[in-house]
C-alpha positions in Angstrom: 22.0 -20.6 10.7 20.8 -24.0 10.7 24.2 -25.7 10.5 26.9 -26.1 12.8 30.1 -23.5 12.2 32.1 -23.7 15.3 35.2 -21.6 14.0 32.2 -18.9 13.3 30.7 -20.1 16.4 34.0 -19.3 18.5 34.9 -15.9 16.8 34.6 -13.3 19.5 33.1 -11.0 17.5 31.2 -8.0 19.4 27.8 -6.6 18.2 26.6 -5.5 16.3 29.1 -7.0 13.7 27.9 -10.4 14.2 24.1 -11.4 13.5 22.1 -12.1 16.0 21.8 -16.1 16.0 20.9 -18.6 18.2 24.2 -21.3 17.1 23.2 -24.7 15.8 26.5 -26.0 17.7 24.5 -25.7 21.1 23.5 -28.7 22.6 21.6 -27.1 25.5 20.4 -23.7 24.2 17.3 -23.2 26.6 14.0 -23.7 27.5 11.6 -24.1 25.0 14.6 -24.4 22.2 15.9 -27.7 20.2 19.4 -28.6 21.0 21.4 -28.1 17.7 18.8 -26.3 15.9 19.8 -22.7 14.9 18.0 -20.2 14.1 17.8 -16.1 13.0 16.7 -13.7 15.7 13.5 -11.9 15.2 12.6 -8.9 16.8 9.6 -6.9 17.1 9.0 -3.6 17.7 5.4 -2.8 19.0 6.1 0.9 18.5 9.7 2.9 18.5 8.3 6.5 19.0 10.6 10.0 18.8 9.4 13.2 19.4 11.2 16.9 18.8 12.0 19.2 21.4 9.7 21.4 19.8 6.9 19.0 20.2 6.4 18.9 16.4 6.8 16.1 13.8 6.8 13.1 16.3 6.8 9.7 14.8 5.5 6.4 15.7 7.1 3.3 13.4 6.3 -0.2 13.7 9.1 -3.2 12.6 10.2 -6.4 12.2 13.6 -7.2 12.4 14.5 -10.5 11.0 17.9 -12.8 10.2 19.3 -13.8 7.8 18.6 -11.2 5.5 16.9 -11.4 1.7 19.7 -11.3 -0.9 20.8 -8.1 -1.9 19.5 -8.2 -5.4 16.3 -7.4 -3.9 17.4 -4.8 -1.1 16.3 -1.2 -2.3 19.3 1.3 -2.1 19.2 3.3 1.2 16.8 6.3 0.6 14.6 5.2 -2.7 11.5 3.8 -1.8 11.5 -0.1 -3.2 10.3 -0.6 -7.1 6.5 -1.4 -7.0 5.1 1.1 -4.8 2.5 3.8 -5.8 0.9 6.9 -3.8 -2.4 8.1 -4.4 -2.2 11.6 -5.5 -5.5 12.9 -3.3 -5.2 10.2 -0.8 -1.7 10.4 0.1 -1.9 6.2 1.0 0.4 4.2 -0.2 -0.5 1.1 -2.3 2.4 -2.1 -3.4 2.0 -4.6 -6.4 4.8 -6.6 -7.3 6.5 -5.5 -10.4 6.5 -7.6 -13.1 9.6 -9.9 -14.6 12.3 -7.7 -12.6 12.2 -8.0 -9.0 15.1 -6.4 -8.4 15.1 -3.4 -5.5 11.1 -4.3 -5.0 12.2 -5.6 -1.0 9.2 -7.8 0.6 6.6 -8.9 -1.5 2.6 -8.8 0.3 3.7 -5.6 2.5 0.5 -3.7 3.1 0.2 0.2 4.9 -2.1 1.5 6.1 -3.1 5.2 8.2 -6.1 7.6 7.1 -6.5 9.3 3.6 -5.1 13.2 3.6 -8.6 13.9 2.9 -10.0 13.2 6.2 -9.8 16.3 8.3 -7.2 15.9 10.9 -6.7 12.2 10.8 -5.6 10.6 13.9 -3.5 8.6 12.4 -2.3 9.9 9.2 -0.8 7.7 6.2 1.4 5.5 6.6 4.9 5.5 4.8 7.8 2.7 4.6 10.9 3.5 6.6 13.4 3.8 3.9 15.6 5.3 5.7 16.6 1.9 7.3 16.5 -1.7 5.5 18.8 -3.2 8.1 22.2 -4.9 8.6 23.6 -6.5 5.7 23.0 -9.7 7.7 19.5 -8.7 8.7 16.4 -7.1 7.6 14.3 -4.6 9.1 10.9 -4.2 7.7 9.0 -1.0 8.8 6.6 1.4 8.2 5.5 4.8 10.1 3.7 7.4 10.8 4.2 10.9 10.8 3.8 14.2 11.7 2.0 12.9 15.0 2.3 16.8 16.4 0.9 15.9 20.1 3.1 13.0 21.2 4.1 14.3 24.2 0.1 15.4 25.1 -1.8 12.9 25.2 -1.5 9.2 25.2 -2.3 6.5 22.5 -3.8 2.8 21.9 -1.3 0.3 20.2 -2.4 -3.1 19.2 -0.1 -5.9 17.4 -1.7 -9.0 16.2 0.1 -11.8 14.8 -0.5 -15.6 13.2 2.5 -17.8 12.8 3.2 -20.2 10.1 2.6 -20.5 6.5 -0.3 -17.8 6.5 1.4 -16.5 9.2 1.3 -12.4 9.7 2.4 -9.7 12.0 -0.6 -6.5 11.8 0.1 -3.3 13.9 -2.6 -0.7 15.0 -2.6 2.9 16.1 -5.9 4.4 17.8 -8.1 1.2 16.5 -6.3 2.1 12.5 -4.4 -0.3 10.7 -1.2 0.5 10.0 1.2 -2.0 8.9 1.1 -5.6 8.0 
């Protein structure tokens, strides 16, 4: 998204077919933005929460939607968790190393999840699992882990926190009842 395509620009394409984009053919795209400098549009979501009628097996998941998208060598198919991750068989956490020589389906390297190990009685927040039921767009990525069965959703209410560090060491950390989560 960082050059100018003004036949792309111009198409009048509806979303969501066409990634989100801020156009390098802009010369006065807003404040705070450069004039011909595109860019991907990232979008974070504190917490997308759903709960049943029934009041059982709620879910919180926390993601980061972000364009253009990784090449598809590395996207996992739809429903398989991506190569590299492990769960602990008492623990029920989920841990991720990055395979060795073949990359291929592992998605984002340095992902880390979080939640409270099965063992804990009741956990407030139990362990966390990636959402594979959703990479993204082909144009886009979204990156996200949750949490479920949260079976009192609708009872009571709950402490989010998001902290985040931009650039190189940059990161993006979410928090459920003062428990990491996802980073």
């Amino acid at each position: 998204f960082d050059t100018c395509d003004e036949e792309w620009d111009m198409f009048p394409i509806p979303k969501p077919g066409k990634p989100q984009k801020i156009s390098a053919c802009n010369p006065n795209p807003g404040p705070g933005l450069h004039p011909y400098q595109g860019r991907g549009a990232t979008e974070i979501d504190l917490a997308e929460v759903g709960n049943t009628d029934w009041g059982n097996g709620g879910f919180v998941f926390a993601s980061l939607q972000v364009s253009p998208s990784i090449p598809e060598f590395y996207r996992p198919p739809m429903m398989t968790v991506p190569a590299g991750w492990t769960i602990d068989k008492e623990t029920k956490l989920l841990s991720y190393e990055v395979p060795d020589g073949d990359r291929a389906n592992s998605w984002y390297r340095n992902l880390s999840l979080g939640g409270q190990p099965a063992t804990v009685p009741d956990p407030a927040v139990p362990p966390v699992g990636p959402n594979f039921h959703w990479w993204g767009q082909p144009f886009a990525d979204a990156v996200s882990a949750g949490v479920w069965p949260l079976n009192d959703l609708a009872e009571r209410y709950r402490t989010f926190r998001v902290e985040w560090k931009d650039g190189d060491k940059g990161y993006i950390r979410w928090y459920l009842e003062g428990v990491f989560v996802f980073e």
